[in-house]
mmCIF file of the N, C-alpha and C atoms, coordinates in Angstrom:
data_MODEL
# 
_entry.id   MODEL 
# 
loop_
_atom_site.group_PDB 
_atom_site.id 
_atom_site.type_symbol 
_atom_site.label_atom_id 
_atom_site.label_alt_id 
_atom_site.label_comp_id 
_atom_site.label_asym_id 
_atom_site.label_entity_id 
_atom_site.label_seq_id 
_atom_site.pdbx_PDB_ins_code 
_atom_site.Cartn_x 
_atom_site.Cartn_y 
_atom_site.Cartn_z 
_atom_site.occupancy 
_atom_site.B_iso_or_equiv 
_atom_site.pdbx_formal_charge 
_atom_site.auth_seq_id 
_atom_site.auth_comp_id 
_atom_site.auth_asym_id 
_atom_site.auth_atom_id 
_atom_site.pdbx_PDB_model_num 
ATOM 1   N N  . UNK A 1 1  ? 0.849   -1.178 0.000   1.00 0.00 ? 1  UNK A N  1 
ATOM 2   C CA . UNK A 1 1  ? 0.000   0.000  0.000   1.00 0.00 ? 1  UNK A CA 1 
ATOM 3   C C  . UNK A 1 1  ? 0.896   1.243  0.000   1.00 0.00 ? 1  UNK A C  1 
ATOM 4   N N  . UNK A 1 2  ? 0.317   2.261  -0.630  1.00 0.00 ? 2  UNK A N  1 
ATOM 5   C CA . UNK A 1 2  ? 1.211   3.639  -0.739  1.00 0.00 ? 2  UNK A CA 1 
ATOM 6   C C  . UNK A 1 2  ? 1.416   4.286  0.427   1.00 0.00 ? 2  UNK A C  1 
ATOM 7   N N  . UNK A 1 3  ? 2.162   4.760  0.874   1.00 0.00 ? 3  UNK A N  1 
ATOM 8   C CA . UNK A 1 3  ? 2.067   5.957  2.004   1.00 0.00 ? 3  UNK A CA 1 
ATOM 9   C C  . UNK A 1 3  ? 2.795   7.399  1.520   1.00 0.00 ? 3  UNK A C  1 
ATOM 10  N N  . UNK A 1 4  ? 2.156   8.153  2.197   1.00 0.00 ? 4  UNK A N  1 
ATOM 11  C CA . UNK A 1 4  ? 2.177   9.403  1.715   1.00 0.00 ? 4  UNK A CA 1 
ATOM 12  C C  . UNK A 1 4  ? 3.353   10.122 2.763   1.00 0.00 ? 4  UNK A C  1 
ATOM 13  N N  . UNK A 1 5  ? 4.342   10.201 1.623   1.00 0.00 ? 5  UNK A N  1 
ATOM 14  C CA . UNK A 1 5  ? 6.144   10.847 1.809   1.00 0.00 ? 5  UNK A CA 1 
ATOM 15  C C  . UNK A 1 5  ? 5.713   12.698 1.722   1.00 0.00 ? 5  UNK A C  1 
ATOM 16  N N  . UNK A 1 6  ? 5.991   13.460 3.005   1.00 0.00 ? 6  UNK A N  1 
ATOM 17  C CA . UNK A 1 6  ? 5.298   14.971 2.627   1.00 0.00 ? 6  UNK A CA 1 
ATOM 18  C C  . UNK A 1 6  ? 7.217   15.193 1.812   1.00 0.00 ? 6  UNK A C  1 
ATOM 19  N N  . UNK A 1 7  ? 6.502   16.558 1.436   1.00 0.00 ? 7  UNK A N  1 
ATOM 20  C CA . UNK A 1 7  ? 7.806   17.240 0.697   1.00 0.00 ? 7  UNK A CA 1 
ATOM 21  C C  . UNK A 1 7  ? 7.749   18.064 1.444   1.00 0.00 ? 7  UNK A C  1 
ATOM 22  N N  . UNK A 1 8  ? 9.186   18.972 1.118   1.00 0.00 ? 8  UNK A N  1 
ATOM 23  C CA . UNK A 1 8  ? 9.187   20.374 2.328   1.00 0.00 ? 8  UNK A CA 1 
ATOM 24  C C  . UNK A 1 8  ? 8.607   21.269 2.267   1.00 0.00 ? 8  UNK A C  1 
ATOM 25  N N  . UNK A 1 9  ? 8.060   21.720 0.873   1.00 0.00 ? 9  UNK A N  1 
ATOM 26  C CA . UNK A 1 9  ? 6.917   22.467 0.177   1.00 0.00 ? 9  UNK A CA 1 
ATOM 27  C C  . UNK A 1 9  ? 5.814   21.955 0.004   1.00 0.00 ? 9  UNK A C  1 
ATOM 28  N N  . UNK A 1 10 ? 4.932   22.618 -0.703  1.00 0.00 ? 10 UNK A N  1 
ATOM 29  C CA . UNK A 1 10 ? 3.522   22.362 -1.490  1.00 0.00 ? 10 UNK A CA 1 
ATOM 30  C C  . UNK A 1 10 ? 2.885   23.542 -2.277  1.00 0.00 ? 10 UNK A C  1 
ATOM 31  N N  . UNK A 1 11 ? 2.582   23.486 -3.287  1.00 0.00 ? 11 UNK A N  1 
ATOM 32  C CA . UNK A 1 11 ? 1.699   23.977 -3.642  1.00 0.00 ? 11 UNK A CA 1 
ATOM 33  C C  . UNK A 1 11 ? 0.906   24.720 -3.366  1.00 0.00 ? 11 UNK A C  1 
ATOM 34  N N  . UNK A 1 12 ? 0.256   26.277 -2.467  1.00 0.00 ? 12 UNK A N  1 
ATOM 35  C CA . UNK A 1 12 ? -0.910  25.866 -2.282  1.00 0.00 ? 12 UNK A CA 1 
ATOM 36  C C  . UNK A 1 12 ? -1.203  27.999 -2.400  1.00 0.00 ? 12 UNK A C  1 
ATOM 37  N N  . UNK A 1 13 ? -2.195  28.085 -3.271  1.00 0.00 ? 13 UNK A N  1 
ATOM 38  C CA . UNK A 1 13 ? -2.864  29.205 -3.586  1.00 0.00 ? 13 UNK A CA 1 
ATOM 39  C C  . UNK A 1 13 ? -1.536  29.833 -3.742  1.00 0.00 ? 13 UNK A C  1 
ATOM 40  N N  . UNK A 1 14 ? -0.888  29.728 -5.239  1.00 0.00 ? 14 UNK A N  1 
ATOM 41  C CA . UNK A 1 14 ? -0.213  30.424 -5.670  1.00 0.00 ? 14 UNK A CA 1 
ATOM 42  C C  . UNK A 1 14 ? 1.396   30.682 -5.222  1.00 0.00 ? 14 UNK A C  1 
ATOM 43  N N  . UNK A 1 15 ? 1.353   29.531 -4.344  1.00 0.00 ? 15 UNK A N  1 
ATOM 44  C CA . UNK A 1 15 ? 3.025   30.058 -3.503  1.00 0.00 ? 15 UNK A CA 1 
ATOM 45  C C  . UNK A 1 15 ? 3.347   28.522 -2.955  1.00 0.00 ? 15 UNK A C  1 
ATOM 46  N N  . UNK A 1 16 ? 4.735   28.689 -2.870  1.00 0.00 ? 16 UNK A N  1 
ATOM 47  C CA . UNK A 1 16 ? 5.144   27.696 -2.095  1.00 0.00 ? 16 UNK A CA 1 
ATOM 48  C C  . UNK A 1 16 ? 5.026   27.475 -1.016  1.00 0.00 ? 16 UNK A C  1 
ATOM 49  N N  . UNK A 1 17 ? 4.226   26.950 0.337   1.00 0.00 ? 17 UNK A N  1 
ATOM 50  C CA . UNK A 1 17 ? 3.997   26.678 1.735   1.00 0.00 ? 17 UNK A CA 1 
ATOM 51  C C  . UNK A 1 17 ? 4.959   25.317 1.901   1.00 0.00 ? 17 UNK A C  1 
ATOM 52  N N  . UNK A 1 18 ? 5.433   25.792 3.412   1.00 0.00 ? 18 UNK A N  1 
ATOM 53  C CA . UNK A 1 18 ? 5.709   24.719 4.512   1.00 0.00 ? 18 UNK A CA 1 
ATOM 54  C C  . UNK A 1 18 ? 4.888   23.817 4.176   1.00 0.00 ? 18 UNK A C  1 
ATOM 55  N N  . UNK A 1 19 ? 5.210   22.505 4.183   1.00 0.00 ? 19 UNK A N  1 
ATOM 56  C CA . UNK A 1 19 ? 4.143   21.485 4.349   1.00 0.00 ? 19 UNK A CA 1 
ATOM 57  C C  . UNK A 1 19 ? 3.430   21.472 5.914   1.00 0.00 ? 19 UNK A C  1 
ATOM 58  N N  . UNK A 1 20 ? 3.873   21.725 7.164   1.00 0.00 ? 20 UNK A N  1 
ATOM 59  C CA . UNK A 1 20 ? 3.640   21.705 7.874   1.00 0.00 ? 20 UNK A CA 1 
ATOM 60  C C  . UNK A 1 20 ? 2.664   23.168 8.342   1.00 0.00 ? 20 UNK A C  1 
ATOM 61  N N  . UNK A 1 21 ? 2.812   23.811 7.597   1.00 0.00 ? 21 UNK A N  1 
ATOM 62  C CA . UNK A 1 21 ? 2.658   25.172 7.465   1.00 0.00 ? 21 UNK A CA 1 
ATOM 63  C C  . UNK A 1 21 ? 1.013   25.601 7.096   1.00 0.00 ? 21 UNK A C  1 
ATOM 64  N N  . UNK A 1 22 ? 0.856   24.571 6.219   1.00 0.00 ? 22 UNK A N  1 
ATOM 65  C CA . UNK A 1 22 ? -0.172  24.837 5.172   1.00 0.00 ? 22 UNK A CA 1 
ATOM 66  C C  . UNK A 1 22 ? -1.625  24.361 5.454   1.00 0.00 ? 22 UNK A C  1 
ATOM 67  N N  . UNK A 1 23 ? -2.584  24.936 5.996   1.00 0.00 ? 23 UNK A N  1 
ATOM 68  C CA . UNK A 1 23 ? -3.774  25.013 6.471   1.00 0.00 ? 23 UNK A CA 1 
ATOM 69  C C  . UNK A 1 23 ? -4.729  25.256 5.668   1.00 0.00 ? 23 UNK A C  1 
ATOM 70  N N  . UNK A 1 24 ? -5.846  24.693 5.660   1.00 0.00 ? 24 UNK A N  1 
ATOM 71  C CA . UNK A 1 24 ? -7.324  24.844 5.080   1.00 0.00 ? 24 UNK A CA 1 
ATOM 72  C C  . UNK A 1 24 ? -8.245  25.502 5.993   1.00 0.00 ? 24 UNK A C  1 
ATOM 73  N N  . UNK A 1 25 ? -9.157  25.983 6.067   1.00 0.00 ? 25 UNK A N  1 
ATOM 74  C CA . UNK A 1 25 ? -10.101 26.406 6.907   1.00 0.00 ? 25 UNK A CA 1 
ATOM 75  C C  . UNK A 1 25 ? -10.966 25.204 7.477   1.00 0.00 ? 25 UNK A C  1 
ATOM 76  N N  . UNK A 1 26 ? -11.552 25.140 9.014   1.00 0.00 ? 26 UNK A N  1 
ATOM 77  C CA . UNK A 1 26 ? -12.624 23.834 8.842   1.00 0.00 ? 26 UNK A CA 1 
ATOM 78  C C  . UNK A 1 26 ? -13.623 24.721 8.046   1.00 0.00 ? 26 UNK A C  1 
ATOM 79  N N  . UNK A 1 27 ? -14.023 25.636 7.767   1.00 0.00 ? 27 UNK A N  1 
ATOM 80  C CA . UNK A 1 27 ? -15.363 25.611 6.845   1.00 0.00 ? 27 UNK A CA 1 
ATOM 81  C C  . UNK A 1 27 ? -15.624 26.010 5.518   1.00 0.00 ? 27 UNK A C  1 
ATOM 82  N N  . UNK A 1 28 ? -14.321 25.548 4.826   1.00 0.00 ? 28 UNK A N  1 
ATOM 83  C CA . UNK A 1 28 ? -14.459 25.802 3.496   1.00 0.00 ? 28 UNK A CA 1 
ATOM 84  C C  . UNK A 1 28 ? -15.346 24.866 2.629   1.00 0.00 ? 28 UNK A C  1 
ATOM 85  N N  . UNK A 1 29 ? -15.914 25.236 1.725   1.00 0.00 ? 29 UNK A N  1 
ATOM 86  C CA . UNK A 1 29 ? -16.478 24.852 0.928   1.00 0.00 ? 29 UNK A CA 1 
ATOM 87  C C  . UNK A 1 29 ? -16.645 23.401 0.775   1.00 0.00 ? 29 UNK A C  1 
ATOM 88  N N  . UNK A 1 30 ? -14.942 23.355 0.462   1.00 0.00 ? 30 UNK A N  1 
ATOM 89  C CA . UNK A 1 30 ? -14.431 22.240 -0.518  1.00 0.00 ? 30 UNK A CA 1 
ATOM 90  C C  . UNK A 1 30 ? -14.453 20.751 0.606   1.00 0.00 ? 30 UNK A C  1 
ATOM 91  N N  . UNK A 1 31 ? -14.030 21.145 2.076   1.00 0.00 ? 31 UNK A N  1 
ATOM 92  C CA . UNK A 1 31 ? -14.361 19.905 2.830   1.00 0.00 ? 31 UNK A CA 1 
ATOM 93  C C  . UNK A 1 31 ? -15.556 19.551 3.237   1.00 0.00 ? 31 UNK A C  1 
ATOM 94  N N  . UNK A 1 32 ? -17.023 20.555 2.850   1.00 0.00 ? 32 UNK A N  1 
ATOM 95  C CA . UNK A 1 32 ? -18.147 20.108 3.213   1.00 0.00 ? 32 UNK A CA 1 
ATOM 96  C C  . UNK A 1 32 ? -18.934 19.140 2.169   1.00 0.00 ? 32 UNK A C  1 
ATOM 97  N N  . UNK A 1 33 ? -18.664 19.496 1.208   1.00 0.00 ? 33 UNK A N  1 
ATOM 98  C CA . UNK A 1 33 ? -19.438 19.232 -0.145  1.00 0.00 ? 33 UNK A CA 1 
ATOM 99  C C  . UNK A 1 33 ? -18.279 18.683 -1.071  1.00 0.00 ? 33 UNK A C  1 
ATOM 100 N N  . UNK A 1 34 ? -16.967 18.703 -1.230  1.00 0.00 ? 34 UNK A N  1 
ATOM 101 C CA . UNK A 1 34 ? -16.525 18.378 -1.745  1.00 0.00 ? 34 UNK A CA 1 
ATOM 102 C C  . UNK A 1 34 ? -15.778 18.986 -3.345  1.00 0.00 ? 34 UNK A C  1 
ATOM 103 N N  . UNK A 1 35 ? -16.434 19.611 -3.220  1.00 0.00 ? 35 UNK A N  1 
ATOM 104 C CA . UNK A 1 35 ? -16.878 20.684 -4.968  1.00 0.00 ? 35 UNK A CA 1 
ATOM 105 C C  . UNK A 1 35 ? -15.445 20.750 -5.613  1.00 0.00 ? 35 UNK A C  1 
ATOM 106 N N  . UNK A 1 36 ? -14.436 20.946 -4.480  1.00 0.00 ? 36 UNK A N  1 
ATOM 107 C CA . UNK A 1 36 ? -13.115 21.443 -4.846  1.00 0.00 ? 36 UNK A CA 1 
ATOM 108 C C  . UNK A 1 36 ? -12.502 20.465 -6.210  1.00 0.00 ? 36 UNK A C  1 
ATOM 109 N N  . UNK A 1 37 ? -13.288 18.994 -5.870  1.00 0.00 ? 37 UNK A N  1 
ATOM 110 C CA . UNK A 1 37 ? -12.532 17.812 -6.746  1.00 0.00 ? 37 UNK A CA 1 
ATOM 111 C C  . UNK A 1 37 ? -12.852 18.195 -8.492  1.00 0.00 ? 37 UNK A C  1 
ATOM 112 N N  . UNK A 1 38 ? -14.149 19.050 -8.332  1.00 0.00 ? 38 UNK A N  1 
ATOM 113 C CA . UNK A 1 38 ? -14.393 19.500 -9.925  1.00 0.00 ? 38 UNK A CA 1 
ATOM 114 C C  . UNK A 1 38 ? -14.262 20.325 -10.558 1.00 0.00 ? 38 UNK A C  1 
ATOM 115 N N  . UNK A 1 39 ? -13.540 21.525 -9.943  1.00 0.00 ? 39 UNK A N  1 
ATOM 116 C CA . UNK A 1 39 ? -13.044 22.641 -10.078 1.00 0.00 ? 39 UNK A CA 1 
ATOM 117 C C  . UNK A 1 39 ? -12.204 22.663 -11.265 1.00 0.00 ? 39 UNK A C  1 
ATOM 118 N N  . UNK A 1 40 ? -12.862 23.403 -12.324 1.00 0.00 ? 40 UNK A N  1 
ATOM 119 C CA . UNK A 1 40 ? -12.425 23.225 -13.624 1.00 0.00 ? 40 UNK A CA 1 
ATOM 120 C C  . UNK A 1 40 ? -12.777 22.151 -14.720 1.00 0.00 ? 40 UNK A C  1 
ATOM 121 N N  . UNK A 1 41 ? -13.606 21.407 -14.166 1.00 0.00 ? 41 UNK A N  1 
ATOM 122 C CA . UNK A 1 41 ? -13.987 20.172 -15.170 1.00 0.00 ? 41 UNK A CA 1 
ATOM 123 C C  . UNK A 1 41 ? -15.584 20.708 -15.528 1.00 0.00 ? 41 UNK A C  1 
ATOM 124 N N  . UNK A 1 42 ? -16.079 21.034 -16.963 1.00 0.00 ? 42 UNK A N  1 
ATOM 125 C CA . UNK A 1 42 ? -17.243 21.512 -17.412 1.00 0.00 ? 42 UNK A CA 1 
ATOM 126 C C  . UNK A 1 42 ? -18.100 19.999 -17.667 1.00 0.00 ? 42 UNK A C  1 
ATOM 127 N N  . UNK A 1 43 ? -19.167 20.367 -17.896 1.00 0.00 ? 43 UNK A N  1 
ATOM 128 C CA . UNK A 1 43 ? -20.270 19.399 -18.717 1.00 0.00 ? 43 UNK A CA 1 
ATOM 129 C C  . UNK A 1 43 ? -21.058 20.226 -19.224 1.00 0.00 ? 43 UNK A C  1 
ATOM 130 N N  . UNK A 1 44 ? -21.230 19.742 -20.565 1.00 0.00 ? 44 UNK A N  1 
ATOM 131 C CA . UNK A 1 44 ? -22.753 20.372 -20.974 1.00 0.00 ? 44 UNK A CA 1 
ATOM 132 C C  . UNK A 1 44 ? -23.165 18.998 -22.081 1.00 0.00 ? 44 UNK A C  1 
ATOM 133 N N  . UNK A 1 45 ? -25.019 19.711 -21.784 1.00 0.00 ? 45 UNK A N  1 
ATOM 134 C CA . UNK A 1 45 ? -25.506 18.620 -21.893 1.00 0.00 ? 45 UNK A CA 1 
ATOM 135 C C  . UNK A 1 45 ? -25.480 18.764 -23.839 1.00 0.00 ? 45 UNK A C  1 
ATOM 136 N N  . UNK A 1 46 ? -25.814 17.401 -24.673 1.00 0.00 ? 46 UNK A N  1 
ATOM 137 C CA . UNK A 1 46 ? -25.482 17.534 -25.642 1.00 0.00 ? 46 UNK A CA 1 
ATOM 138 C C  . UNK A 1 46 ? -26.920 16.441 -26.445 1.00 0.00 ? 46 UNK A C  1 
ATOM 139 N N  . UNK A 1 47 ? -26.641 16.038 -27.517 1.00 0.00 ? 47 UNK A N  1 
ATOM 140 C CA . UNK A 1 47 ? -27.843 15.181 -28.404 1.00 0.00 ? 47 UNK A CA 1 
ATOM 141 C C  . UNK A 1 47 ? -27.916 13.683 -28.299 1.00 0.00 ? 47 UNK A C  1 
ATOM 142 N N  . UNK A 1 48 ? -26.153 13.849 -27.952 1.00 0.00 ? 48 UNK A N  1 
ATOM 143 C CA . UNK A 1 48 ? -25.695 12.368 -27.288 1.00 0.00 ? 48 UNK A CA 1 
ATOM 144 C C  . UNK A 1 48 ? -25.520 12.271 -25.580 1.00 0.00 ? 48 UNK A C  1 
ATOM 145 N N  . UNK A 1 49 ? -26.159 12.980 -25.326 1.00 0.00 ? 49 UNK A N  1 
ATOM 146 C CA . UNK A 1 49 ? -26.237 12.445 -23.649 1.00 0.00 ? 49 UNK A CA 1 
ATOM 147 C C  . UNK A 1 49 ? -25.332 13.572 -23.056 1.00 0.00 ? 49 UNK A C  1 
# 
């Protein structure tokens, strides 16, 4: 099974963060509902489904 190796950085809103550093809000959006996972992925509906 994989385990998750942190790096000393990350990613996160435009900048490099501490991994240890790097915080979410508890009431964002994205951990209630999830939404964050589709962020940027469109659908529209079409003739074929």
């Amino acid at each position: 099974m994989p385990t998750l190796i942190p790096t000393p950085k990350i990613w996160m809103n435009g900048t490099l963060v501490d991994w240890d550093k790097a915080q979410v809000h508890v009431l964002t959006h994205t951990l209630h509902y999830g939404t964050g996972v589709f962020e940027g992925i469109r659908a529209y509906e079409t003739a074929d489904g």
